[in-house]
C-alpha positions in Angstrom: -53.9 -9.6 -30.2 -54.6 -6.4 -28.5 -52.3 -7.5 -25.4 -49.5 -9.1 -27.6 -49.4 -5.1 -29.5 -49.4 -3.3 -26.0 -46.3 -5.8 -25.0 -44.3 -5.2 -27.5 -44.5 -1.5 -28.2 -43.7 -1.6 -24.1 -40.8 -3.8 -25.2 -39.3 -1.6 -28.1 -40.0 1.4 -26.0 -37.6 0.1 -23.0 -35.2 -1.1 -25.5 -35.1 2.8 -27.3 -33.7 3.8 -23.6 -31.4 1.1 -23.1 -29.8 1.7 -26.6 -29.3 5.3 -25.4 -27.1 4.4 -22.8 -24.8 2.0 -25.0 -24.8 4.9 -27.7 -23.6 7.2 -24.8 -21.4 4.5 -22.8 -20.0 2.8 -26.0 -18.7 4.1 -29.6 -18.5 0.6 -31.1 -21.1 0.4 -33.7 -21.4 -3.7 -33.5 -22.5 -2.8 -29.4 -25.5 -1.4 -30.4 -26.2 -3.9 -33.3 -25.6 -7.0 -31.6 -27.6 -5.4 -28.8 -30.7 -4.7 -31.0 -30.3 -8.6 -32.8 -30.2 -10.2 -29.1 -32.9 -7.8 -28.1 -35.5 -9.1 -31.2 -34.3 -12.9 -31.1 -35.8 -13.0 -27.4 -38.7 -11.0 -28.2 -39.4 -13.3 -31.2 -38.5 -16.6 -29.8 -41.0 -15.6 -27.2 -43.8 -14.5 -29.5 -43.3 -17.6 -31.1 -43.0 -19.9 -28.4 -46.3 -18.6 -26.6 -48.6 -18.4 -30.2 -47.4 -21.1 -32.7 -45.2 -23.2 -30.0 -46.1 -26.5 -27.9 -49.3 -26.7 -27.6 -49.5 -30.2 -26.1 -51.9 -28.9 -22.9 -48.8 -28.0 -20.8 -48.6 -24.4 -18.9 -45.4 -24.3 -19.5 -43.2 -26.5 -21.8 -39.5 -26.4 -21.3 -39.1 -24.3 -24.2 -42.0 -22.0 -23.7 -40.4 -21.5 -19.9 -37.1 -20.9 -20.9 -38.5 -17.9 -24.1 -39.9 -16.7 -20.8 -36.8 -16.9 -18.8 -34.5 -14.9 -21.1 -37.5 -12.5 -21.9 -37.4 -11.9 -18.2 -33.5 -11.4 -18.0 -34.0 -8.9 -21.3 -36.6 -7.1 -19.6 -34.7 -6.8 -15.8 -32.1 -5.1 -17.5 -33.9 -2.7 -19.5 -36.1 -2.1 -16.7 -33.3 -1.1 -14.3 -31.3 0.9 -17.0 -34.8 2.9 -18.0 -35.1 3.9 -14.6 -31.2 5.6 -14.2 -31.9 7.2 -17.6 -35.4 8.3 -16.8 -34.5 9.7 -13.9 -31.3 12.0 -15.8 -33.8 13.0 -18.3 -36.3 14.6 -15.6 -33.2 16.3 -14.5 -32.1 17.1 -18.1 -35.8 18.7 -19.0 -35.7 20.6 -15.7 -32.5 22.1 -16.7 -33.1 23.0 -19.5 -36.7 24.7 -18.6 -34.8 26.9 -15.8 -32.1 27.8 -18.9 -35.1 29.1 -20.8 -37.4 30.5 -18.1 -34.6 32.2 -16.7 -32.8 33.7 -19.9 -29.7 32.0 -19.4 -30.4 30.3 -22.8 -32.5 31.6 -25.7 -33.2 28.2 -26.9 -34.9 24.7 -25.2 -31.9 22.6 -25.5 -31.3 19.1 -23.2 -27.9 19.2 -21.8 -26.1 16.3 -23.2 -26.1 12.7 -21.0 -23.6 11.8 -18.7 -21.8 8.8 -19.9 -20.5 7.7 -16.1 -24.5 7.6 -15.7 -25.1 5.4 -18.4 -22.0 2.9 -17.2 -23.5 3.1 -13.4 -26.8 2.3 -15.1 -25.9 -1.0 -17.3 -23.3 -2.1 -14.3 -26.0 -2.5 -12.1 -28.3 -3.6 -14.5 -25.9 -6.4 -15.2 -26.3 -7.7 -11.8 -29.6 -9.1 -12.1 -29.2 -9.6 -15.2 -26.3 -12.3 -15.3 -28.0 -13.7 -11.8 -31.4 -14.8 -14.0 -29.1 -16.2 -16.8 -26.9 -18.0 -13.9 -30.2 -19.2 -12.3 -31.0 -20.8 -15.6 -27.4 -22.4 -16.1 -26.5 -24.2 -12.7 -28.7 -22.3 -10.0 -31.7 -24.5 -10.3 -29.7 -27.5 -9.9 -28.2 -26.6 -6.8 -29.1 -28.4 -3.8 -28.7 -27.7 -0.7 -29.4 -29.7 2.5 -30.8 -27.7 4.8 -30.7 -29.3 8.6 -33.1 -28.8 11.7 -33.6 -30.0 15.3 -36.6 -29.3 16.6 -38.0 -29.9 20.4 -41.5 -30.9 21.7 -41.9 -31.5 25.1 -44.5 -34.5 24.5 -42.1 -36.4 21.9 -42.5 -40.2 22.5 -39.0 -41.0 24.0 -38.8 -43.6 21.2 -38.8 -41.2 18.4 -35.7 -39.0 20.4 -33.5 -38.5 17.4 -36.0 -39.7 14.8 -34.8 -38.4 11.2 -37.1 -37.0 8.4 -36.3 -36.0 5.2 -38.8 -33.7 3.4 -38.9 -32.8 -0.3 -41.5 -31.0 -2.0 -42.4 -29.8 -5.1 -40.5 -32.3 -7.8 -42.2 -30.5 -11.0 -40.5 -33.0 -12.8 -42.1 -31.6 -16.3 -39.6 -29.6 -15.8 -36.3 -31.4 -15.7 -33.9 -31.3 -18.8 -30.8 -32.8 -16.4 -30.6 -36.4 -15.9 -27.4 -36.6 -14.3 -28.2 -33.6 -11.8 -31.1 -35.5 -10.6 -29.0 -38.5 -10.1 -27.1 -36.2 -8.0 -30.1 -35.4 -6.2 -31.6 -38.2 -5.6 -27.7 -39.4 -4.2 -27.5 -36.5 -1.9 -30.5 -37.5 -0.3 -29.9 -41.1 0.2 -27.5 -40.2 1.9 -29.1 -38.8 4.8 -30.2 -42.1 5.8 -32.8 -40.7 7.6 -35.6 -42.8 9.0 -38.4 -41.3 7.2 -38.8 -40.0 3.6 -42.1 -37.5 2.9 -42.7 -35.6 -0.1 -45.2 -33.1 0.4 -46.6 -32.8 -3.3 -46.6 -31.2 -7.3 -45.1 -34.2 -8.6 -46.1 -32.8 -12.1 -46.8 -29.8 -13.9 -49.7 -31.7 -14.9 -49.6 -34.3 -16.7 -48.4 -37.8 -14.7 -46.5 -38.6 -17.9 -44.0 -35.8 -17.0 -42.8 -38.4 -14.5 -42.6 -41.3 -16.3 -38.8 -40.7 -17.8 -37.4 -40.1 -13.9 -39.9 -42.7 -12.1 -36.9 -45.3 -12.2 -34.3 -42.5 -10.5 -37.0 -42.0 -7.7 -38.2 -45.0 -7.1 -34.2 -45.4 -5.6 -35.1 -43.3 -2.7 -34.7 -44.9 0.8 -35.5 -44.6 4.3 -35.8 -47.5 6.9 -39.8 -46.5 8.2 -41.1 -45.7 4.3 -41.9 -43.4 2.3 -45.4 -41.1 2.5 -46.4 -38.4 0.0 -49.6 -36.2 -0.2 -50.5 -34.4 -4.1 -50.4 -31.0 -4.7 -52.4 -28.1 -6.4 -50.4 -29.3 -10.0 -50.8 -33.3 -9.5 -54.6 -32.7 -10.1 -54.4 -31.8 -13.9 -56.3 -28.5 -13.0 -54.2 -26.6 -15.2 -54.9 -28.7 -18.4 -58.1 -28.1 -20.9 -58.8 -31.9 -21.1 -61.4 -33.2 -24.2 -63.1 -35.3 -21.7 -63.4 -35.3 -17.9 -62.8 -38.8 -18.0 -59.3 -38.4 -19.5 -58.5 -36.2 -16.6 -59.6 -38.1 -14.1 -57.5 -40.9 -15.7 -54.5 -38.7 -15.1 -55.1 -38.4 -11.7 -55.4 -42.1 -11.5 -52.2 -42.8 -13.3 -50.6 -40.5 -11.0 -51.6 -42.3 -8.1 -50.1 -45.4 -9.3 -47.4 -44.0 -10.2 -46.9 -42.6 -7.0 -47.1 -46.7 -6.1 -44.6 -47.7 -8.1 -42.2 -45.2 -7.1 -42.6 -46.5 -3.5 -44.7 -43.5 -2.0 -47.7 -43.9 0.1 -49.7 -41.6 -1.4 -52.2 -40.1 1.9 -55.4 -39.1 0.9 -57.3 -37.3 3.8 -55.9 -40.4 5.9 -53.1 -41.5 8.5 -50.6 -43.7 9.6 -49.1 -44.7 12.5 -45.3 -44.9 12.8 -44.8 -47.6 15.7 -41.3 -47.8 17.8 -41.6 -50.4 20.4 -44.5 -49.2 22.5 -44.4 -45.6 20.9 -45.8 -43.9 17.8 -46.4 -41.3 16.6 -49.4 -40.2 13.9 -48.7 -39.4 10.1 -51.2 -37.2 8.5 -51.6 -36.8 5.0 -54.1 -34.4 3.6 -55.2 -33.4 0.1 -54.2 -29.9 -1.0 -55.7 -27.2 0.1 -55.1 -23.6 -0.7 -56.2 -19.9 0.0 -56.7 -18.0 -3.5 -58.2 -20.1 -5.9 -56.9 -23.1 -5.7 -58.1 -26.6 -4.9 -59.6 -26.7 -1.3 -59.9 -30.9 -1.2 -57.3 -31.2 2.3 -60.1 -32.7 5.2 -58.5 -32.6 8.2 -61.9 -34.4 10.3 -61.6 -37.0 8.0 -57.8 -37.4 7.7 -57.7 -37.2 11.6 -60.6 -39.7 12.3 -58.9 -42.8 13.9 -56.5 -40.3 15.5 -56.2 -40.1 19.4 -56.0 -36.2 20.9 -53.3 -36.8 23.0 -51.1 -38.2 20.1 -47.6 -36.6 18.9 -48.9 -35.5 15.0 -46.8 -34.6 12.3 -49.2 -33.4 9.4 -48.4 -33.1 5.9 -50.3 -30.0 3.8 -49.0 -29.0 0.4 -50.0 -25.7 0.8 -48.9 -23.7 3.7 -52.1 -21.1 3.8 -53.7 -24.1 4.7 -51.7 -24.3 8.2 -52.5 -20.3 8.4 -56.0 -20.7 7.7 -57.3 -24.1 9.2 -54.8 -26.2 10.8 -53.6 -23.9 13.5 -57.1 -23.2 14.6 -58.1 -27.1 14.3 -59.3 -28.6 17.7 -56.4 -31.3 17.3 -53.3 -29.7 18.1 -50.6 -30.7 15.5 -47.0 -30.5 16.3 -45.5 -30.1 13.1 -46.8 -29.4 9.7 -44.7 -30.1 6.6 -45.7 -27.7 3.4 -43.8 -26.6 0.0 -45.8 -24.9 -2.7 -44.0 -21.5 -2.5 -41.2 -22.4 -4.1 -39.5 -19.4 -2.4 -40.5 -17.9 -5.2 -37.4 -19.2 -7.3 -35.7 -16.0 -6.2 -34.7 -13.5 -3.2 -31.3 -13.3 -0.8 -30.5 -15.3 2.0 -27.9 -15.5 4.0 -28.2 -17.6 7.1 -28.4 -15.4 10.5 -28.3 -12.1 8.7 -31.1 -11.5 5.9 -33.9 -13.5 4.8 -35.9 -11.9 1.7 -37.7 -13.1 -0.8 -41.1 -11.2 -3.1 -42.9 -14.9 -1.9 -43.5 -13.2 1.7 -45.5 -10.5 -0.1 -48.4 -13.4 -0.8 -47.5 -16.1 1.9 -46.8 -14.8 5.8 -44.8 -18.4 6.0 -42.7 -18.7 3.0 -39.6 -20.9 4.0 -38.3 -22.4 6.6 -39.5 -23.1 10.2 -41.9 -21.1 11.9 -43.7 -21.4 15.0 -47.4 -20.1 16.2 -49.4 -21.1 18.8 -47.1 -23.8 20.2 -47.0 -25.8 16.9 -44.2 -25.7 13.8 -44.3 -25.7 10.3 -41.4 -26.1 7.9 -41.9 -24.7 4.4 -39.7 -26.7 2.0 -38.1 -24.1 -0.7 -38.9 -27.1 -3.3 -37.1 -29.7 -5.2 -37.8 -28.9 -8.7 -39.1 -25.2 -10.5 -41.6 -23.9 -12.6 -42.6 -20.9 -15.6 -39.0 -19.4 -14.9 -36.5 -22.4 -15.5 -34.6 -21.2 -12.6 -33.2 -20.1 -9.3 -31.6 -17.3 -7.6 -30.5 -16.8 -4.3 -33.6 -19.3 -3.1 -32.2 -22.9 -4.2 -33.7 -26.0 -4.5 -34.3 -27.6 -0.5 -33.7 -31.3 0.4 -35.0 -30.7 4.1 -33.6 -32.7 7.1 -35.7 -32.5 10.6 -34.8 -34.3 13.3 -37.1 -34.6 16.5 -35.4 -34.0 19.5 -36.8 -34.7 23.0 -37.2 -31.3 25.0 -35.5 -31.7 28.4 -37.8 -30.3 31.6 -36.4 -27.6 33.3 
């Protein structure tokens, strides 16, 4: 209780500020009411969606993420107009102080504020603002394909040209858009590429999340199959199960879920992918991440029937786990495939120029392609989203590699 009273008096306190720049921008009465009504109805949609709300076991229902989202908006923009209007009233107080310590003014009085400050203040404000609601709206719908070639020097000349399409992180818990999925699981079809992998969080976590898009993703295609590993969220971790035994029924529904959808699901095993008298190796492990979270991904067992000399493309959920084991690994893999991150949902990037999101303040590889040590991983941005029901600036990734032999020089 203690928390929720600490919130809100934080809440009501950035809103006095904010309302003192509308009372100084604007003379319209009905501003500052409707201000003070949207203000309240977020605050107590929020209150009530996090106390008396869904409580079926999920972190985050749709409604509980979306109360979050606009609370998150709400509080952006007070946030940013509280700092403007902090900042004039420091200069205000000092003002006035060297009026009175000086004489130039027998009494403490604050000079009045400066309504150009205020509209400077709620302009910018509004940036970020209308971004989160936009990411909300259409931004975490929209898909982008996101193409790479990259070149080993030991690539089986078989595989020259070879076509993978990665996707990562459905969260599909979280989807309220049937058609935009459709439109989703279109765009990638139509890649065609050889190979499909999904590098895991099919759920929030529960497999039933899945159940009402199972028959949109079981249309997926590719000519060699289609391989998935689980993620942090497909164990049920999150969830205060009655019983053990009803989670670990969860995790076997998933599973078979994951079946009749068409993946094979790797767990801390391989596959070969055979072209003629080529192949290459397909690892799969189970997650495993830095922080706190589920450390189950075995690479000596995954990697057991595994030659050294082989071309290995390894699928890890998490990508701390190619920081933090794989690169230093006695096998030497020449491409990882991770998600998790999510890109954080949010950030700027603008292909060639900037690249910036606050996910590179926990995770040194974050998104894209990266290479250390002679071996690449490529950090999907994710297919789906989570807590905010959103996306700004980082959108959701449908990844296309394709494996290119490197010519000798």
């Amino acid at each position: 209780m203690l928390r929720w009273i600490v919130f809100v008096v934080i809440y009501i306190v950035l809103g006095i500020y904010t309302l003192q720049a509308l009372r100084t921008a604007s003379r319209f009465p009905w501003v500052y009411y409707l201000y003070m009504l949207l203000s309240f109805l977020v605050l107590g949609n929020f209150i009530y969606q996090f106390t008396w709300g869904d409580n079926e076991g999920r972190v985050l229902s749709i409604a509980k993420s979306y109360s979050f989202g606009f609370l998150l908006a709400m509080l952006t923009f007070k946030l940013i107009t509280m700092v403007f209007l902090f900042s004039e009233d420091m200069f205000r107080f000092l003002t006035a102080a060297y009026h009175k310590i000086f004489g130039k003014s027998k009494e403490f009085s604050f000079p009045e504020r400066r309504r150009i400050l205020s509209l400077i203040a709620m302009g910018i404000a509004a940036l970020p603002f209308s971004a989160l609601l936009y990411g909300m709206y259409k931004g975490k719908y929209n898909f982008k394909v996101l193409k790479y070639e990259l070149e080993f020097e030991d690539l089986p000349n078989a595989f020259n040209g070879y076509q993978i399409t990665q996707i990562s992180d459905i969260h599909s818990g979280s989807f309220d858009n049937r058609e935009k999925i459709t439109y989703a699981i279109d765009l990638i079809n139509r890649q065609k590429s050889d190979l499909l992998v999904f590098t895991g969080d099919m759920v929030n976590n529960k497999a039933e999340e899945m159940y009402p898009w199972k028959d949109l993703f079981a249309g997926l295609e590719a000519q060699d199959g289609k391989y998935s590993v689980l993620g942090n969220h497909d164990y049920g971790d999150y969830v205060n199960w009655e019983t053990d035994a009803a989670k670990k029924e969860n995790l076997e529904a998933l599973k078979a879920l994951q079946k009749d959808i068409g993946f094979n699901l790797l767990l801390n095993e391989s596959q070969y992918l055979q072209k003629g008298n080529d192949k290459i190796a397909l690892i799969g492990v189970e997650n495993w991440g830095r922080g706190g979270f589920k450390k189950a991904g075995d690479l000596g067992k995954a990697t057991a029937q595994i030659g050294e000399n082989d071309f290995k493309i390894l699928m890890s959920h998490d990508p701390s786990h190619w920081e933090d084991v794989v690169l230093h690994d006695k096998l030497h893999y020449h491409l990882t495939l991770s998600g998790h991150t999510h890109g954080m949902q949010f950030g700027i990037e603008i292909p060639g120029w900037v690249k910036w999101s606050p996910a590179k303040w926990r995770y040194k590889y974050w998104a894209g392609v990266y290479e250390e040590r002679g071996q690449l991983i490529n950090v999907n941005r994710g297919f789906g989203f989570l807590g905010y029901p959103g996306r700004v600036g980082i959108w959701p990734e449908i990844t296309v590699i394709t494996l290119k032999k490197k010519a000798l020089s």
